[in-house]
C-alpha positions as CSV (number, residue, x, y, z in Angstrom):
1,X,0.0,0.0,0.0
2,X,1.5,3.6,-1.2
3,X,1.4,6.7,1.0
4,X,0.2,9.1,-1.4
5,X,1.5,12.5,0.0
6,X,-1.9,15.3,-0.1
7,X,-2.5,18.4,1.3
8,X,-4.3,16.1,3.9
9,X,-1.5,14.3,4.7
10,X,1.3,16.8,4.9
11,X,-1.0,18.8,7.3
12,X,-1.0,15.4,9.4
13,X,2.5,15.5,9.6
14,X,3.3,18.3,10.1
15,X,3.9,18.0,13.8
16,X,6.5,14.8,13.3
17,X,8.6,17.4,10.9
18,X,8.6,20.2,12.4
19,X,9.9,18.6,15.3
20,X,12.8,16.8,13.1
21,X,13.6,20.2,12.4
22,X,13.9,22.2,15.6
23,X,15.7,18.8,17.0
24,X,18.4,18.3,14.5
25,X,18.7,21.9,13.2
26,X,18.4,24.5,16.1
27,X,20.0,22.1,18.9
28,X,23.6,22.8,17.8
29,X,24.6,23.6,21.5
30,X,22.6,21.1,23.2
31,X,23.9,18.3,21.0
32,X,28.0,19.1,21.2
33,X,27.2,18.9,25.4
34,X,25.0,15.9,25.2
35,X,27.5,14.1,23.3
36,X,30.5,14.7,25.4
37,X,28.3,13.6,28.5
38,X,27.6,10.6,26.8
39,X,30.7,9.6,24.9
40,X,32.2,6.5,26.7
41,X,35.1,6.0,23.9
42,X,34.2,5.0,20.2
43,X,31.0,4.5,19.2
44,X,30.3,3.8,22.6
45,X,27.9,6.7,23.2
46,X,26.1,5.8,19.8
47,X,23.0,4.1,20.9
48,X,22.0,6.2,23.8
49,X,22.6,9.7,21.3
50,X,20.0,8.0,18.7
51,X,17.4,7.4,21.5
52,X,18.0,10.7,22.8
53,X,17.6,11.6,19.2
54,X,14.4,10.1,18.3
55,X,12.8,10.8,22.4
56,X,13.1,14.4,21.7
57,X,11.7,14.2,18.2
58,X,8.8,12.2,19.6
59,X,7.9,14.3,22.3
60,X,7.7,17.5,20.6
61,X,5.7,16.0,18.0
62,X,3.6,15.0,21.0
63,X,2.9,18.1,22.0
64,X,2.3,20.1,18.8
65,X,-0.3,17.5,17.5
66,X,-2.2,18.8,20.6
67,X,-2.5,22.6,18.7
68,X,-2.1,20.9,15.3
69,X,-5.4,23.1,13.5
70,X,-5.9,25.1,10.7
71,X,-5.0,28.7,11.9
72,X,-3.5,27.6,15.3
73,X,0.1,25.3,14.3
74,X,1.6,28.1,11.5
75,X,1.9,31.0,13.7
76,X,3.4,28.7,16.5
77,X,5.7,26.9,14.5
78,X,6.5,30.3,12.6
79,X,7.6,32.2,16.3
80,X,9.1,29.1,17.2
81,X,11.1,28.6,14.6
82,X,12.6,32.5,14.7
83,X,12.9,32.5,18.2
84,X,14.9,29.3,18.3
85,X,17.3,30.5,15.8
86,X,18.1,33.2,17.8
87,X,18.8,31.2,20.7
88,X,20.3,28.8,18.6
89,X,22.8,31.7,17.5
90,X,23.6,32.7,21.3
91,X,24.5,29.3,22.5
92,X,26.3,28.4,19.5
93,X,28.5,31.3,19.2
94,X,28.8,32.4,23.0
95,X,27.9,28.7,24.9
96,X,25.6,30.9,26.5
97,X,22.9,28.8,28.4
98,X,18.9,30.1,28.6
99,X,16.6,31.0,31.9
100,X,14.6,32.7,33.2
101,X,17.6,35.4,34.5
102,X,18.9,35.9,31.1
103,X,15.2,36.9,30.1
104,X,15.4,39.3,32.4
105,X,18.8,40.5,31.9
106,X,17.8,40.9,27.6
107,X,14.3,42.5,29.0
108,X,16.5,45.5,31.2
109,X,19.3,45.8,29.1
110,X,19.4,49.3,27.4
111,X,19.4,49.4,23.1
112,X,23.2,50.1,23.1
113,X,24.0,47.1,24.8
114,X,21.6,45.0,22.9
115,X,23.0,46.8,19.2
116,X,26.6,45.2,20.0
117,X,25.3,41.8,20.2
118,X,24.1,41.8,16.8
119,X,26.3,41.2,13.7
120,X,26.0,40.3,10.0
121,X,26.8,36.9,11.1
122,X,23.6,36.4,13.6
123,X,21.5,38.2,10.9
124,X,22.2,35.5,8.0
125,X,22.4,32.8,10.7
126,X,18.5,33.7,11.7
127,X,17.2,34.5,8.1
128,X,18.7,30.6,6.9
129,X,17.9,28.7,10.1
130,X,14.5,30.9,11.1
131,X,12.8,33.2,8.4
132,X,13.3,30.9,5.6
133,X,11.9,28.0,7.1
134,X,9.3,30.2,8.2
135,X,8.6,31.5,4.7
136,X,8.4,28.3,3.5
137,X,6.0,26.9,6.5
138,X,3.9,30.0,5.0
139,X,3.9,28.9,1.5
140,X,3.0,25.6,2.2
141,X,-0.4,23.9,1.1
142,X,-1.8,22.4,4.1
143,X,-5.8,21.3,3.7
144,X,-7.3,20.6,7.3
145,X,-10.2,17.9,6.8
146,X,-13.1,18.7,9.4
147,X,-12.9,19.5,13.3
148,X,-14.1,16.3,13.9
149,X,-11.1,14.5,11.8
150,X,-8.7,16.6,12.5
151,X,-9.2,15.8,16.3
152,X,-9.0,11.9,15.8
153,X,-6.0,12.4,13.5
154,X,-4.5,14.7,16.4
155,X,-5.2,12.2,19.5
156,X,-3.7,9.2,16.8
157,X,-0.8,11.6,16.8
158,X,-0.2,12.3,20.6
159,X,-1.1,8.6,21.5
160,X,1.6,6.9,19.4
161,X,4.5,9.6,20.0
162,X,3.6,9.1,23.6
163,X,3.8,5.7,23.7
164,X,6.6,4.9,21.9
165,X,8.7,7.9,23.8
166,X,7.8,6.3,27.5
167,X,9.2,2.6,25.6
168,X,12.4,4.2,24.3
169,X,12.4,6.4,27.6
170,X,12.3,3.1,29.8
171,X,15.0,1.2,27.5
172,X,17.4,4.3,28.3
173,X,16.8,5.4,31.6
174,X,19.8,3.9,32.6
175,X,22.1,4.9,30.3
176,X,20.1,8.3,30.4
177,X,19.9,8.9,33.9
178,X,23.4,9.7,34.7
179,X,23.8,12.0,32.0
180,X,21.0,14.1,32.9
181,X,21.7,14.1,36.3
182,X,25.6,15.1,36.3
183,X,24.8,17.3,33.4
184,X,22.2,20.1,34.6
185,X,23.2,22.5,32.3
186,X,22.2,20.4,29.3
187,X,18.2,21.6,30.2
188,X,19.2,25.4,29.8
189,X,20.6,24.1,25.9
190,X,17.4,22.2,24.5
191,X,15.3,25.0,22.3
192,X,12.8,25.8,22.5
193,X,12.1,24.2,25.5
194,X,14.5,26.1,27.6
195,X,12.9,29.2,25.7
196,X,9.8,28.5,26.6
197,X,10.2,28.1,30.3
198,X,12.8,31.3,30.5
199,X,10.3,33.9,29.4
200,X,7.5,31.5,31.5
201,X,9.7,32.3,34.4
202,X,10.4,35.7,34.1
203,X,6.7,36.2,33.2
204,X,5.9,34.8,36.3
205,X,8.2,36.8,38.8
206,X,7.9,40.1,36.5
207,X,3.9,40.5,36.5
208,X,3.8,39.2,40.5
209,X,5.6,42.2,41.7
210,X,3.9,43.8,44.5
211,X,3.2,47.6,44.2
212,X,3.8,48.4,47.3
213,X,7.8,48.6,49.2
214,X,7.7,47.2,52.4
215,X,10.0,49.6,54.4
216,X,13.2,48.0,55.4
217,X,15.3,49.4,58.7
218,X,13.3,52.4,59.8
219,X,15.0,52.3,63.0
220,X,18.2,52.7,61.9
221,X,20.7,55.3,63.6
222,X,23.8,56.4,63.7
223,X,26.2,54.4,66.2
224,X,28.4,56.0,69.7
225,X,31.3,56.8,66.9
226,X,29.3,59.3,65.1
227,X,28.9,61.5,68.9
228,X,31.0,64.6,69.3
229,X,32.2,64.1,65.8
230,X,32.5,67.6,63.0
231,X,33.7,65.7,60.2
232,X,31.3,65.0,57.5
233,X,32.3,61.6,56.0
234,X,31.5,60.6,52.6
235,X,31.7,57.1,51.1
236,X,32.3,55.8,47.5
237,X,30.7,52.1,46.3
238,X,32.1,51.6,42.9
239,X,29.4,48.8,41.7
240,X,31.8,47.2,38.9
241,X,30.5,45.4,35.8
242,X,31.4,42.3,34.3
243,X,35.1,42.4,36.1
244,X,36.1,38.8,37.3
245,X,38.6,38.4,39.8
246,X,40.9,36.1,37.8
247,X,42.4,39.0,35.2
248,X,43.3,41.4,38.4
249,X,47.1,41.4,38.8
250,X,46.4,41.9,42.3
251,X,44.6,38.0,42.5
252,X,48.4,37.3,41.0
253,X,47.2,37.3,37.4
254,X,50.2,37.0,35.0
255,X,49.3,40.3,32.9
256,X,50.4,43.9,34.9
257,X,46.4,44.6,34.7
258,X,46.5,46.5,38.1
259,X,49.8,48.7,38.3
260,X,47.7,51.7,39.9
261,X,46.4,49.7,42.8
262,X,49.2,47.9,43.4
263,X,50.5,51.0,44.6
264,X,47.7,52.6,46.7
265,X,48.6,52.6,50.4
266,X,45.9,51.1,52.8
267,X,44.2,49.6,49.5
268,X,42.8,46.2,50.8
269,X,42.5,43.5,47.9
270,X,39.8,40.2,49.6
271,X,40.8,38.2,46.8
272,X,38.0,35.5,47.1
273,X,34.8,36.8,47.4
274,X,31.3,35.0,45.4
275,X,28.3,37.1,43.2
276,X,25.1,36.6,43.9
277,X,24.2,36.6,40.7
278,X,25.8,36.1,36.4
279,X,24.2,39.2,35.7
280,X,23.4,42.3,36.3
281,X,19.5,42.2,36.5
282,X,20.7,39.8,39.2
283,X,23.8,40.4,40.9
284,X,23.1,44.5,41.3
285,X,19.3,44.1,43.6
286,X,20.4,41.0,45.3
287,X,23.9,42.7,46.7
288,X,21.8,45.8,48.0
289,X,19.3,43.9,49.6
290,X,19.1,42.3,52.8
291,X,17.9,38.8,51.1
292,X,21.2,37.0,50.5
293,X,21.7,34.8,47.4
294,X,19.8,31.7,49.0
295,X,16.6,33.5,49.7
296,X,16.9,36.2,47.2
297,X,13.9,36.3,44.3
298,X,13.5,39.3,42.1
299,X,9.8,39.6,43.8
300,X,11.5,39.8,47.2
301,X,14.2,42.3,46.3
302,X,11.4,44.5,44.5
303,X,8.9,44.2,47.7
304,X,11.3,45.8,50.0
305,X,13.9,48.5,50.6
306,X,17.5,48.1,50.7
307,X,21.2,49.1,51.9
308,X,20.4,52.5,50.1
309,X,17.1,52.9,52.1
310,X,18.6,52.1,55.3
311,X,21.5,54.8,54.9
312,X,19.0,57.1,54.5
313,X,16.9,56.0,57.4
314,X,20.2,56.4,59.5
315,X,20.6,60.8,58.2
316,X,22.9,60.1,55.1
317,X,22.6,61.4,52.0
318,X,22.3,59.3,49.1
319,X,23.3,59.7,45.3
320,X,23.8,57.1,42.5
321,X,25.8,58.0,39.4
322,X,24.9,55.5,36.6
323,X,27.6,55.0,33.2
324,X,25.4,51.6,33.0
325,X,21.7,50.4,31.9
326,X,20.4,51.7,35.3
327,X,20.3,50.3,39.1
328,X,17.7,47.6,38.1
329,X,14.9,49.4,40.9
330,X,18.4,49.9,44.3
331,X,18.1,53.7,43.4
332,X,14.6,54.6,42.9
333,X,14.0,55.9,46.4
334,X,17.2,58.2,46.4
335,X,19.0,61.1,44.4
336,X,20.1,59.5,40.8
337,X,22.2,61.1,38.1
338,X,22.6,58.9,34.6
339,X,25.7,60.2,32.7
340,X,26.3,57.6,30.3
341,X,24.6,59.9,27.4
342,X,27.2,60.8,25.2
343,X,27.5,64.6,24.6
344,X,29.0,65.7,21.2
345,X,32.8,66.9,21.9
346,X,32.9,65.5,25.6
347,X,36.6,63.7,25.7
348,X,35.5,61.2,27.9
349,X,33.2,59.7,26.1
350,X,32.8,58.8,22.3
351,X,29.9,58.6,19.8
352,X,28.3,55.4,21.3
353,X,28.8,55.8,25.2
354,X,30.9,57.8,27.9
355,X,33.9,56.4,29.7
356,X,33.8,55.3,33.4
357,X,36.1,58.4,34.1
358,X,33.1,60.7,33.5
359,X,32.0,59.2,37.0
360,X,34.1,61.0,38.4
361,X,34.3,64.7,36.6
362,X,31.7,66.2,39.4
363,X,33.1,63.9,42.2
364,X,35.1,66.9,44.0
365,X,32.4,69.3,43.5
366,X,29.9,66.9,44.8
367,X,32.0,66.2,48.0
368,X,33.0,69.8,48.6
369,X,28.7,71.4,48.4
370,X,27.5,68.4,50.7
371,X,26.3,69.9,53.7
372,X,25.6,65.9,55.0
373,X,27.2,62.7,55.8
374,X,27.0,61.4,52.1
375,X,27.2,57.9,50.4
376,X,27.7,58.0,46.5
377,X,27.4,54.6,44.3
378,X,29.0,54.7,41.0
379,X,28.0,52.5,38.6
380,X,30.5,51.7,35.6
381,X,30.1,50.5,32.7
382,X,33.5,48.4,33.6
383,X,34.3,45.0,31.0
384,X,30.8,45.0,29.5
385,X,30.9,42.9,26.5
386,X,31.3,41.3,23.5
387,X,32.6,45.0,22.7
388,X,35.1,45.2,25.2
389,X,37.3,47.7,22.9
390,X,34.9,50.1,22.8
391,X,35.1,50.4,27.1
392,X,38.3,52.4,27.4
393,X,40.1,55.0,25.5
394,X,42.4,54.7,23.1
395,X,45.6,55.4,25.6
396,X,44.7,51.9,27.2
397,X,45.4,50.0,24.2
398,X,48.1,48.1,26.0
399,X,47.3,44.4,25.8
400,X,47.1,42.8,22.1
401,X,46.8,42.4,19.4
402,X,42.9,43.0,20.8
403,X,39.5,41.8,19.1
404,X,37.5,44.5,17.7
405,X,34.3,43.2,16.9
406,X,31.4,42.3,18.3
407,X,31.6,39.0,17.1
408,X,33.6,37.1,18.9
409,X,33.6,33.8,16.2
410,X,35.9,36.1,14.3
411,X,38.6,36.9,16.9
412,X,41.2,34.5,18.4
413,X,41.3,33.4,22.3
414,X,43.9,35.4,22.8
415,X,42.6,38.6,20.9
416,X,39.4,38.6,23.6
417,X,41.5,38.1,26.3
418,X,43.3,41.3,25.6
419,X,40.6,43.6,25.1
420,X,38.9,42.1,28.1
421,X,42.2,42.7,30.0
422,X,42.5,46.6,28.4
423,X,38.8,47.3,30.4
424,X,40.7,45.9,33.5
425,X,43.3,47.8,33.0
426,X,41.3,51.1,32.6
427,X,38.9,49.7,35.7
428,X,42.6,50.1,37.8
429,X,43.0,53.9,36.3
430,X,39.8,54.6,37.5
431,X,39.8,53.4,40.9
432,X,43.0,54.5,41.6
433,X,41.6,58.3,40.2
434,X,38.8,57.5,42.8
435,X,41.1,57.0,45.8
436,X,43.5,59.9,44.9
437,X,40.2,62.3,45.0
438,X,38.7,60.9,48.4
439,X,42.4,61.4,49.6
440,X,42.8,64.9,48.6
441,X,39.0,65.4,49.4
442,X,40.0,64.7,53.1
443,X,42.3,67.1,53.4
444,X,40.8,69.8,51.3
445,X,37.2,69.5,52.6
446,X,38.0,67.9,56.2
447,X,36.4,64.8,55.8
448,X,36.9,61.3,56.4
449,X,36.2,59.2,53.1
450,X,36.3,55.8,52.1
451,X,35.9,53.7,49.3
452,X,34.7,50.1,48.4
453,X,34.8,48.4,45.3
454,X,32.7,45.0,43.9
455,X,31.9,43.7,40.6
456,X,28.4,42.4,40.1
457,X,29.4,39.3,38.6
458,X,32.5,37.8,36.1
459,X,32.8,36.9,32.6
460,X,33.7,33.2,30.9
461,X,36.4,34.1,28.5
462,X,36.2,31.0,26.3
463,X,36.8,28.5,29.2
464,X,35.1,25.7,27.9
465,X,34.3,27.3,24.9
466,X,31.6,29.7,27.1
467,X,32.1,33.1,26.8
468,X,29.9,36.5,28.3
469,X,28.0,36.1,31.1
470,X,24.3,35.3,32.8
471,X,24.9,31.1,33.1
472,X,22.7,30.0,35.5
473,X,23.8,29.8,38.6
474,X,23.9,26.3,39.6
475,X,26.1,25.7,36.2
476,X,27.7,28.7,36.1
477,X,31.7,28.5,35.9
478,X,33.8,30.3,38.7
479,X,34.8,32.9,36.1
480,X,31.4,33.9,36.0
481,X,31.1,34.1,39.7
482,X,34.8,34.9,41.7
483,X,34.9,38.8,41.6
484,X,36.9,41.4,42.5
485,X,36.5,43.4,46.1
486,X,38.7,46.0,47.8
487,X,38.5,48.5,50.6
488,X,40.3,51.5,50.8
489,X,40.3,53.9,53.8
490,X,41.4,57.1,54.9
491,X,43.6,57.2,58.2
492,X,40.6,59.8,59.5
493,X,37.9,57.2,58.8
494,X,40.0,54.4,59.7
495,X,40.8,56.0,63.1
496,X,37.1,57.4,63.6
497,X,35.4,54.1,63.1
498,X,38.2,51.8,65.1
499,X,39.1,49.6,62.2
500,X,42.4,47.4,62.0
501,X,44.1,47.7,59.1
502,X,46.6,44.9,59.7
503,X,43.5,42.8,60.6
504,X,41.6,43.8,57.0
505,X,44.8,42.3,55.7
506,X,44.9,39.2,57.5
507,X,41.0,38.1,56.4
508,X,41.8,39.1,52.8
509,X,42.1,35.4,51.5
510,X,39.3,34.3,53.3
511,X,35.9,33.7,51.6
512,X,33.3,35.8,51.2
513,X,30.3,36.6,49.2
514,X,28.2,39.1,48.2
515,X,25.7,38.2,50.9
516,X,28.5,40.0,53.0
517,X,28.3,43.5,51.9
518,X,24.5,44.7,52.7
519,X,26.0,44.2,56.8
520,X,29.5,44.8,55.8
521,X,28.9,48.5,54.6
522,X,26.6,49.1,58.2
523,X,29.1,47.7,60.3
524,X,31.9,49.9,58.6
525,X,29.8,52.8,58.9
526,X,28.7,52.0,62.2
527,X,24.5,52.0,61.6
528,X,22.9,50.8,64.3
529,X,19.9,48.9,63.2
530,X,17.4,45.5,64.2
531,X,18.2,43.9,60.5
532,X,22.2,44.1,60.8
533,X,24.0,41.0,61.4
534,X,27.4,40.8,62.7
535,X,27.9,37.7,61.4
536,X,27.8,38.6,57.8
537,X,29.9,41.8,58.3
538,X,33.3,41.1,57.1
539,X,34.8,44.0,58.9
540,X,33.1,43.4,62.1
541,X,36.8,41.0,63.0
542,X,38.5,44.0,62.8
543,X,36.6,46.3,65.2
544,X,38.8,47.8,68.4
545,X,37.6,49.7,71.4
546,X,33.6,49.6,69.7
């Protein structure tokens, strides 16, 4: 008996090729892990990549014949099929893995970072592998029979793919099992499922924000070392961006990325300490909130206040400077200052963006009119990538040959790694600029200053062959999540606050985490308050004659 291919029939089966499609041809990234999970020596993985093969390609036919109608399965399979190339692109080209967090970090990114993730490359990549196929899908002369067929041919369909997945799926659990289980990362790689469930997720923790901000830390004062004082004091968080801790010649990386620092007096480098987050969506709410990374949601963070709340609570002034794509909701209850517009004929910055020095242009002005006790964040733009040549000026060239181009396919190992360590290089200038200001601002404006300095998360470099950032957590690579932190002091707040220098030195190879610096920064500062732990402050070790 001959199958005689109709209108009818291609309708019918539809489901079975679409899903050969998105399984063989979108699932670049997911395959090259899968095998190398399952690769016992030659051939020996063979068998168990086939079932995997055929179980995927069973079960998404399985669930499309469920929405297989006449106006219903196009338009699906039309947004499936260009969303997964996209994602196909990203994972293929960066081994960048997809949830619910890098949703979020794409959904608050500003256009400029978005623009230099696009290239000629990802354009042709998605018209071949997603708008073609779509055109085609368009073109194609399916005939639907009635409801009532259609229904029966549907349920046929779902029945058989169903049972013949669970009898492949019981033939391989043991082989499969292990692979699955040691491999977590492997569900974050199979499009469009992990699609699917990212924006599901970030759906789900975007649109269940409360409205209203629990207040955080009302009762928070200033501490028995503020009394008698006349000294205004004013304190500097730099909030880095994309710096990981491995590429800072102070963590004894090869490359002289830190020669600045290095030289700073009373500059304390705590060379291990954890993100809370891969990126910044994460990493930037989670590190000013009370929360900690275990209990931390996006719903949480949003529902109440943070460090920046309780500082003002406690009589000090508040300001955040942003070079970046905003404070992701930290900073919408104090003073806020965006400079990373560009403005024509401004050296520091250039036609796209603004350099992290223009942070600091206003910084002596700021600290000599401020009639209060005064905390400024600076956000930088730091090592944000793939365009990591376009974060510095030309002067910090240093490191090369570098990559210039966004995409990184084109560009040797070695190439990234030197324009990634250029934006270290310049981070150093920077901070050190920072210091040498709150140093002469001491004596100038007699106050006692201080700074501190975290990145909100790392970068993988090609380790692995993963590159950027936002992994999820419980996968992502220690370059994605060991960060840079240092403390630097001035001998008035040093002394007016009781901290041990020598004793900051001693706990600087021990580990921390971001959980540390919500408490860390009100011990330092010594805020009394119900909600600080001295457990969690770092610095509280160090404390004499409190």
């Amino acid at each position: 008996m001959k199958l005689r291919l109709t209108r009818h029939t291609l309708a019918d089966f539809l489901p079975l090729i679409a899903s050969l499609f998105l399984v063989a041809v979108d699932n670049f990234a997911f395959w090259k892990s899968f095998i190398g999970a399952t690769a016992g020596g030659p051939l020996a993985g063979v068998p168990v990549q086939v079932g995997m093969f055929l179980l995927l390609v069973l079960t998404f036919t399985a669930f499309l014949a469920l929405i297989n109608f006449r106006y219903v399965l196009k338009p699906v399979l039309v947004l499936l099929l260009i969303v997964t190339s996209v994602a196909s692109y990203f994972m293929n080209h960066y081994g960048t893995p997809i949830d619910w967090s890098m949703v979020q970090n794409i959904m608050e990114t500003d256009t400029r970072e978005s623009v230099e993730l696009f290239s000629w490359q990802m354009v042709l990549s998605v018209l071949l592998l997603g708008v073609l196929p779509a055109v085609l899908l368009c073109l194609a002369p399916l005939r639907y029979g009635s409801v009532r067929r259609q229904i029966a041919v549907n349920l046929g369909t779902l029945a058989g793919a169903a049972v013949v997945a669970l009898l492949l799926l019981m033939l391989m659990f043991k082989s499969l099992a292990p692979a699955l289980r040691e491999h977590r990362e492997l569900r974050f790689l199979l499009t469009p499922t992990n699609v699917i469930q990212a924006v599901n997720g970030y759906a789900q923790r975007k649109f269940t924000a409360p409205v209203v901000v629990a207040a955080l830390g009302t009762d928070a004062r200033k501490g028995p070392l503020w009394s008698g004082q006349t000294r205004r004091t004013v304190t500097v968080i730099v909030v880095g961006e994309t710096a990981r801790a491995a590429n800072f010649s102070l963590n004894k990386y090869a490359r002289p990325t830190n020669p600045l620092l290095a030289k700073q007096a009373g500059l304390v480098n705590f060379s291990n300490m954890q993100s809370c987050g891969t990126a910044t969506a994460v990493s930037v709410p989670c590190v000013f909130s009370a929360l900690g990374r275990h209990n931390y949601t996006d719903t949480r963070a949003r529902s109440q206040e943070g460090l920046l709340d309780v500082f003002k609570h406690a009589g000090l002034d508040v300001l955040w400077l942003d070079n970046n794509s905003g404070c992701k909701g930290v900073c919408d209850r104090v003073r806020k200052q965006d400079v990373s517009v560009p403005v024509k004929g401004d050296p520091l910055c250039n036609s796209e963006e603004c350099f992290d020095e223009r942070l600091l242009r206003d910084l002596p002005e700021i600290i000599h009119n401020a009639r209060q006790d005064l905390v400024i964040v600076l956000h930088q733009k730091g090592s944000h990538g793939p365009a990591y040549w376009k974060r510095y000026p030309d002067r910090f060239k240093v490191f090369g040959p570098q990559c210039e181009t966004n995409d990184l396919s084109k560009c040797t190992r070695e190439a990234i790694v030197a324009a990634y360590d250029n934006t270290i290089l310049y981070t150093d200038f920077v901070l050190s600029k920072t210091i040498d200001l709150l140093r002469d601002s001491a004596i100038r404006d007699d106050v006692d200053t201080s700074l501190m300095y975290f990145s909100d998360h790392g970068e993988s470099l090609g380790e692995n062959n993963l590159y950027l950032h936002g992994a999820p957590y419980v996968i992502a690579p220690q370059e994605q999540r060991h960060v840079p932190f240092m403390l630097w002091l001035s001998d008035g707040f040093r002394e007016r606050f009781k901290l041990d220098g020598q004793c900051l030195a001693a706990r600087a190879d021990q580990e921390f985490s971001h959980d540390n610096i919500f408490h860390s920064a009100l011990g330092m500062l010594d805020i009394n308050t119900a909600i600080y732990n001295p457990k969690l402050d770092l610095f509280n070790a160090c404390t004499h004659a409190r």
